[in-house]
N, CA, C and O atoms as CSV, one atom per row, in Angstrom:
chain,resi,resn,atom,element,x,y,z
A,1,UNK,N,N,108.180,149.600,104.351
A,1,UNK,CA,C,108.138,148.166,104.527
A,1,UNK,C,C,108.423,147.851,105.999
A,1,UNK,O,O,109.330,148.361,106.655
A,2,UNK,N,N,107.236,146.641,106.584
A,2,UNK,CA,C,107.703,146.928,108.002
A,2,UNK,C,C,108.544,145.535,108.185
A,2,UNK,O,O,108.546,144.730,107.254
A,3,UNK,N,N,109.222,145.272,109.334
A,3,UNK,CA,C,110.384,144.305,109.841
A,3,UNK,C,C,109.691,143.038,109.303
A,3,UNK,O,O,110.417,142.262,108.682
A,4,UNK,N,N,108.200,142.671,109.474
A,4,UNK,CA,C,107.165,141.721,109.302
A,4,UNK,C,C,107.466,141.448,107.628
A,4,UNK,O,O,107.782,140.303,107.304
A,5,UNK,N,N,107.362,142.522,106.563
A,5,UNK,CA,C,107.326,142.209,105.473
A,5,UNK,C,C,108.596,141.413,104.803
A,5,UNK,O,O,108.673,140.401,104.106
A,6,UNK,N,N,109.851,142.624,105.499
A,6,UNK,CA,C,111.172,142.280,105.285
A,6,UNK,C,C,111.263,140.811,105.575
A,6,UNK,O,O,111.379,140.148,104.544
A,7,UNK,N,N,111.236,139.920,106.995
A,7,UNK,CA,C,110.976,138.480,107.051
A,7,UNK,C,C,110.764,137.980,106.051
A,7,UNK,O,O,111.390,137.319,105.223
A,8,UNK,N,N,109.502,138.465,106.224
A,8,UNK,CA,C,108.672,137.381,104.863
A,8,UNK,C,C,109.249,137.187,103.406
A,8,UNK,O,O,109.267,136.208,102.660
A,9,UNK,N,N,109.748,138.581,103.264
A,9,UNK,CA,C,110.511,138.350,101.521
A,9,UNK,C,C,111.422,137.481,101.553
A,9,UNK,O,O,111.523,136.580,100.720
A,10,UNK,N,N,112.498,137.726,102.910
A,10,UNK,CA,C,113.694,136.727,103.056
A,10,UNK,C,C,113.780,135.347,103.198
A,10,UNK,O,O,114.755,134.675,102.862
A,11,UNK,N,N,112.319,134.748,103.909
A,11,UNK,CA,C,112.091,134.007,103.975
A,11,UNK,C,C,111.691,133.053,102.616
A,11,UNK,O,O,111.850,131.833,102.565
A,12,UNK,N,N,111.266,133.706,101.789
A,12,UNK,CA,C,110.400,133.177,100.595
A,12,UNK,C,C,111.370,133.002,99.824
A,12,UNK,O,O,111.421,131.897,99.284
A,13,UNK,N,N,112.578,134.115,99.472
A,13,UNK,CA,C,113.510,133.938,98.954
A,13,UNK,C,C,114.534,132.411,99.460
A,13,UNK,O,O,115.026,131.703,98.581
A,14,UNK,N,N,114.685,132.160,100.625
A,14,UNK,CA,C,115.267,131.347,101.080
A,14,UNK,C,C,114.770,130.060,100.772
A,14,UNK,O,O,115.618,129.275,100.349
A,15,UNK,N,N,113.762,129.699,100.862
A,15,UNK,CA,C,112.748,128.958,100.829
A,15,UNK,C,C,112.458,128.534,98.923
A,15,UNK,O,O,112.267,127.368,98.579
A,16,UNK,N,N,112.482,129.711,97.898
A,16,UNK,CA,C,112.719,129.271,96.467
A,16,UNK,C,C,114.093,128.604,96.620
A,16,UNK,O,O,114.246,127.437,96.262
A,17,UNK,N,N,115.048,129.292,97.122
A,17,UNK,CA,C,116.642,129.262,96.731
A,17,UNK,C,C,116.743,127.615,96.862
A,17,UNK,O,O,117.371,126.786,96.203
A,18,UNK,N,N,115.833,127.494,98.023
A,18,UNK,CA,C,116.420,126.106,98.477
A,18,UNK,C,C,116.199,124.949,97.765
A,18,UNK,O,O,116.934,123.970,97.636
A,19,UNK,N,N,114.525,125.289,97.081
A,19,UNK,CA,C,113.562,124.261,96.314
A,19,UNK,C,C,114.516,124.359,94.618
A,19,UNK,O,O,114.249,123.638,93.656
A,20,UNK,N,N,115.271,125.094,94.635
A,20,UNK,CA,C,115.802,125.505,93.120
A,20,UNK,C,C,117.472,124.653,93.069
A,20,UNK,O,O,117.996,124.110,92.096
A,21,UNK,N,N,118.105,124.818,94.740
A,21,UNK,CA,C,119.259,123.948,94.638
A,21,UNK,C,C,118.817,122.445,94.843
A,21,UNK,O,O,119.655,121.591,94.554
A,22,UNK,N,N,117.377,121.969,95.391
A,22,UNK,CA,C,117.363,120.751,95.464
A,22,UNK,C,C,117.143,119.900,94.294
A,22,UNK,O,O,117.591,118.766,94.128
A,23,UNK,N,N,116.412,120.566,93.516
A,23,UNK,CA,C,115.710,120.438,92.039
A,23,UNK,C,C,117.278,120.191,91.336
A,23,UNK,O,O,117.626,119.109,90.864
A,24,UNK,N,N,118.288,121.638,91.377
A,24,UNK,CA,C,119.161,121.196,90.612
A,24,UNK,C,C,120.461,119.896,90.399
A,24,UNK,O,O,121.090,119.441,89.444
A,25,UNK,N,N,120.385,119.582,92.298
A,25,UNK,CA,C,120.993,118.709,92.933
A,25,UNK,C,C,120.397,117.343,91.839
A,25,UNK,O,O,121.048,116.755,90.976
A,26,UNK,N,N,119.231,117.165,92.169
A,26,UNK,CA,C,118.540,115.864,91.959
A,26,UNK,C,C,118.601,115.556,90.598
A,26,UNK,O,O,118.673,114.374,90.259
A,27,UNK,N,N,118.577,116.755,89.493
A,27,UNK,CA,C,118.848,116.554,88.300
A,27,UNK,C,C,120.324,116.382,88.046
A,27,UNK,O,O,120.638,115.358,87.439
A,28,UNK,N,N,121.310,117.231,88.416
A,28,UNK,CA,C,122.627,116.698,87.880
A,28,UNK,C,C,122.999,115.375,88.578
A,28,UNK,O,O,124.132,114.988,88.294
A,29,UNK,N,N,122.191,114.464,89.567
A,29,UNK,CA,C,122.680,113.375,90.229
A,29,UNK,C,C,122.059,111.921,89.475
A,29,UNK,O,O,122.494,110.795,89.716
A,30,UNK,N,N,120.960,112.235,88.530
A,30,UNK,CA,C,120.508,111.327,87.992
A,30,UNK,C,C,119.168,110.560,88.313
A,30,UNK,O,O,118.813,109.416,88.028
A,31,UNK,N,N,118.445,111.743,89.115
A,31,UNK,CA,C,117.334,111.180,89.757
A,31,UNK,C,C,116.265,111.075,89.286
A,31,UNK,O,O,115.374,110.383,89.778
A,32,UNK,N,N,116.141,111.916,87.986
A,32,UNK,CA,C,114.784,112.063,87.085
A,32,UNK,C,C,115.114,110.958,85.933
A,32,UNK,O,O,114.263,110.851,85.049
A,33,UNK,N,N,116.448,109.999,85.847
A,33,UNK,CA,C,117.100,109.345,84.289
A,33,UNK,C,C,115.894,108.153,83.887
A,33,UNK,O,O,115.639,107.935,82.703
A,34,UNK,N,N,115.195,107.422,84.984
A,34,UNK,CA,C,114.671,106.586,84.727
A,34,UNK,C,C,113.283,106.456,85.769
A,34,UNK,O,O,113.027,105.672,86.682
A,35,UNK,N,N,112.614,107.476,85.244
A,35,UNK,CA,C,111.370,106.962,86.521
A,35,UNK,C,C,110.004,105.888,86.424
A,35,UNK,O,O,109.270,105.538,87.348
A,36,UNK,N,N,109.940,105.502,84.972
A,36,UNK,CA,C,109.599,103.679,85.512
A,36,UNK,C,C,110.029,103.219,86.418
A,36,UNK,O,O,109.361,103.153,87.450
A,37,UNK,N,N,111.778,102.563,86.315
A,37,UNK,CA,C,112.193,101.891,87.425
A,37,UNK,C,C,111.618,102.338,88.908
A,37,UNK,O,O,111.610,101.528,89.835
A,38,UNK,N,N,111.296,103.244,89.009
A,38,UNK,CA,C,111.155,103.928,90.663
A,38,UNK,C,C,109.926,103.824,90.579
A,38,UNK,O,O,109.591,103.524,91.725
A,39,UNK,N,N,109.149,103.869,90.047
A,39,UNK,CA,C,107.382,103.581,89.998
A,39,UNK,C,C,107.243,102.137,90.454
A,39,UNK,O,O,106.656,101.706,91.446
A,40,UNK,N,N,108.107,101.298,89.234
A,40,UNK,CA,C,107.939,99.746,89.475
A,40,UNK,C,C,108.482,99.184,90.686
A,40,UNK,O,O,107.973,98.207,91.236
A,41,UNK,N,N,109.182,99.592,90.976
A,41,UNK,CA,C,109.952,98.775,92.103
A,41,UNK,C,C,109.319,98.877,93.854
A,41,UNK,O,O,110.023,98.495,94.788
A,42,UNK,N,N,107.872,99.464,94.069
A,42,UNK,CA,C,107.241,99.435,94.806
A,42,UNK,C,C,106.506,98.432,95.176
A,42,UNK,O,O,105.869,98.245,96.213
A,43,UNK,N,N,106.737,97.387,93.634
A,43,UNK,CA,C,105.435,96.106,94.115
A,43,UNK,C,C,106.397,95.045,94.060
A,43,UNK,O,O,107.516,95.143,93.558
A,44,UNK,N,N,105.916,94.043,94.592
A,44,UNK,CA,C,106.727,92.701,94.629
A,44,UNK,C,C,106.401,91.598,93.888
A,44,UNK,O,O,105.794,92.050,92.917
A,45,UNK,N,N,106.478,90.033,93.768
A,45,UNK,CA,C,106.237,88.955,92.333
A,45,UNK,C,C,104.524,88.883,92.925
A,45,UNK,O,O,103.520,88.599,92.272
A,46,UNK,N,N,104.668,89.333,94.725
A,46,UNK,CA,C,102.912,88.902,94.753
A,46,UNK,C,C,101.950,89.672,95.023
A,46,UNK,O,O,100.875,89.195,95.390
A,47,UNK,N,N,102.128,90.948,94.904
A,47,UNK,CA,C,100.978,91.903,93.902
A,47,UNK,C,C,101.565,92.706,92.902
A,47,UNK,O,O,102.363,93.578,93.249
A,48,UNK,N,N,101.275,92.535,91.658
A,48,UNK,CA,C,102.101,92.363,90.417
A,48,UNK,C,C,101.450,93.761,89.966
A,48,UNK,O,O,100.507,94.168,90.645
A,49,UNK,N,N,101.865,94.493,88.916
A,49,UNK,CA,C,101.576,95.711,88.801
A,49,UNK,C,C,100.483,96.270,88.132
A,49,UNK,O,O,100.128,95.919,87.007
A,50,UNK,N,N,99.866,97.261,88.904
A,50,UNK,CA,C,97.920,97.602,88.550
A,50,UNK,C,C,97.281,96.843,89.178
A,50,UNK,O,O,96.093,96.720,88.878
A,51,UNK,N,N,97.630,96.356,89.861
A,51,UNK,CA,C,96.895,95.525,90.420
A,51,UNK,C,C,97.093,95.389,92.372
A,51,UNK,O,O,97.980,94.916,93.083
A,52,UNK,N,N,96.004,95.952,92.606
A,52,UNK,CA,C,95.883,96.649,93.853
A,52,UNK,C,C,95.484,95.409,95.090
A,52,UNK,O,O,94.323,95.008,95.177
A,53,UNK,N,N,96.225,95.047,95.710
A,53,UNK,CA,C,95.478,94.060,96.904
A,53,UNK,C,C,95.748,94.328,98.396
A,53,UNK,O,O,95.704,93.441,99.247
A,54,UNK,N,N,96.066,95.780,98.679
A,54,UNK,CA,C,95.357,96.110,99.686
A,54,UNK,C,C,94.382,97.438,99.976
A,54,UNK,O,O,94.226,98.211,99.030
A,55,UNK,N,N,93.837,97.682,101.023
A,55,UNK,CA,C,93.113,98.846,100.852
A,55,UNK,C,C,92.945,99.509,102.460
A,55,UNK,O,O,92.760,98.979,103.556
A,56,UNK,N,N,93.111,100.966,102.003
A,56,UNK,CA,C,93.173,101.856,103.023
A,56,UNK,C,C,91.961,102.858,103.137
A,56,UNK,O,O,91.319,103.260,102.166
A,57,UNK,N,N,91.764,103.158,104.259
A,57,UNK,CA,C,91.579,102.460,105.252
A,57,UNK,C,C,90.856,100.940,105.316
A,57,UNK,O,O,89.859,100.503,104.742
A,58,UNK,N,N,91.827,100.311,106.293
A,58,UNK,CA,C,91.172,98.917,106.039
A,58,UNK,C,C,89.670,98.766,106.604
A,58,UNK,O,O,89.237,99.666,107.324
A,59,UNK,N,N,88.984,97.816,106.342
A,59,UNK,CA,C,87.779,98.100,106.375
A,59,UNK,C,C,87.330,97.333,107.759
A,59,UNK,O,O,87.858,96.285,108.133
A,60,UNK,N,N,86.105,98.119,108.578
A,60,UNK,CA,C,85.745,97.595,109.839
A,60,UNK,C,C,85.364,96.510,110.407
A,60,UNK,O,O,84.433,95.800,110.025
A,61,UNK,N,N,86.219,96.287,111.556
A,61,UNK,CA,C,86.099,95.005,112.076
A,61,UNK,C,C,84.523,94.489,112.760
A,61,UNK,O,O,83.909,95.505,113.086
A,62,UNK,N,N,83.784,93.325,113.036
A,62,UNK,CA,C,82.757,93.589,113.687
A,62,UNK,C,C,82.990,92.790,114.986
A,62,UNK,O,O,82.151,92.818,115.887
């Protein structure tokens, strides 16, 4: 195994470890309890929900 491979395993390992304590963080903190609320709370009383009123890219000026 060369120094190149060794990196790479350590790296990958580091890199799960991290995605596995953030995952577990976010679940024992209560972040997955209600994800309606966090969906809904992106729109406001004046574009009401499903219902799309702006658009990207906006469209060209002449």
């Amino acid at each position: 195994m060369t120094a190149g491979m060794i990196l790479l395993v350590v790296g990958l390992v580091f890199v799960t470890g991290t995605g596995l304590v953030g995952f577990y963080w976010a679940a024992k903190s209560g972040q997955f309890s209600n994800l309606s609320d966090g969906a809904a709370s992106i729109f406001d009383s004046e574009e009401p929900e499903g219902t799309p009123t702006d658009r990207f890219p906006s469209p060209k000026r002449s």
